[in-house]
C-alpha positions as CSV (number, residue, x, y, z in Angstrom):
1,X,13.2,-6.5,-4.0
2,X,11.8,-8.8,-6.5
3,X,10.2,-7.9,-9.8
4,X,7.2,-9.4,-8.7
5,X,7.0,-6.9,-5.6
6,X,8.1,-3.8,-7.4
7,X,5.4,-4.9,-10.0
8,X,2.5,-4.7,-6.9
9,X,3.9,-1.5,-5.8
10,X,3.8,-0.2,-9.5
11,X,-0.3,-0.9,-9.6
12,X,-1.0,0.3,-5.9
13,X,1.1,3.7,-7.3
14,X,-1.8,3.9,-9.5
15,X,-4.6,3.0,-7.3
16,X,-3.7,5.3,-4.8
17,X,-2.6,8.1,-7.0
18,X,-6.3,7.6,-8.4
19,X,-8.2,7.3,-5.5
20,X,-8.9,8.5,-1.8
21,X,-11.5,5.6,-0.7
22,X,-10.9,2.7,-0.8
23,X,-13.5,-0.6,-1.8
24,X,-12.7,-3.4,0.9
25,X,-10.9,-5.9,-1.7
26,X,-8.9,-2.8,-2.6
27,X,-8.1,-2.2,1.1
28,X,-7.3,-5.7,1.4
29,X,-4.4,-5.6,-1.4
30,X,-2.8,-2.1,0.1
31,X,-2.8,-3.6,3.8
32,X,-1.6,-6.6,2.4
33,X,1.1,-4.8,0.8
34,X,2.0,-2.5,3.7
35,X,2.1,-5.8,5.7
36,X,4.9,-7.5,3.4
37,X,6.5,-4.1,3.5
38,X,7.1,-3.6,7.2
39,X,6.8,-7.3,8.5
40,X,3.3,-6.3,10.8
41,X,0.1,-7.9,10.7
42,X,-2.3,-5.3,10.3
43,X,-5.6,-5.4,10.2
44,X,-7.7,-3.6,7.6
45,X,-9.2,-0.6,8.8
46,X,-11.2,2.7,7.7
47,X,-9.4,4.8,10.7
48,X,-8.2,7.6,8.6
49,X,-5.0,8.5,10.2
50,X,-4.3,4.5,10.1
51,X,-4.9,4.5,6.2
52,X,-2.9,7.4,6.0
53,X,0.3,6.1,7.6
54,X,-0.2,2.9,5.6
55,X,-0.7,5.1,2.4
56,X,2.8,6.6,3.7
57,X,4.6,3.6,4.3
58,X,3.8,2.4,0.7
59,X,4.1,5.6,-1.1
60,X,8.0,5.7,0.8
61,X,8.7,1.7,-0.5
62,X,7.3,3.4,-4.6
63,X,10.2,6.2,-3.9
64,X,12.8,4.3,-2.8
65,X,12.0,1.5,-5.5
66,X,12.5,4.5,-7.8
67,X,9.2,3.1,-9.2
């Protein structure tokens, strides 16, 4: 991982540890992020049970970064 990509996950560590909704342009970085992450191409969405497993797939990436 780059230090560029372990610095994104570093922010989204904050935004998520500080938030539970989300403003679109914030939505738009995590998805964004989830999307480099695992190599899909998903679209933004409020579905909550979608959010969450994105929140899950980034909060795995922050762990195993050891960030």
């Amino acid at each position: 991982m780059t230090d560029e990509f372990k610095q994104r996950l570093a922010d989204v560590k904050i935004l998520i540890s500080m938030k539970q909704v989300f403003l679109p342009h914030e939505a738009k970085i995590i998805f964004d992020l989830h999307n480099e992450i695992t190599g899909k191409n998903l679209p933004i969405t409020r579905c909550a049970s979608c959010v969450n497993t994105v929140l899950s797939v980034i909060k795995k990436a922050i762990r195993d970064n050891a960030i």
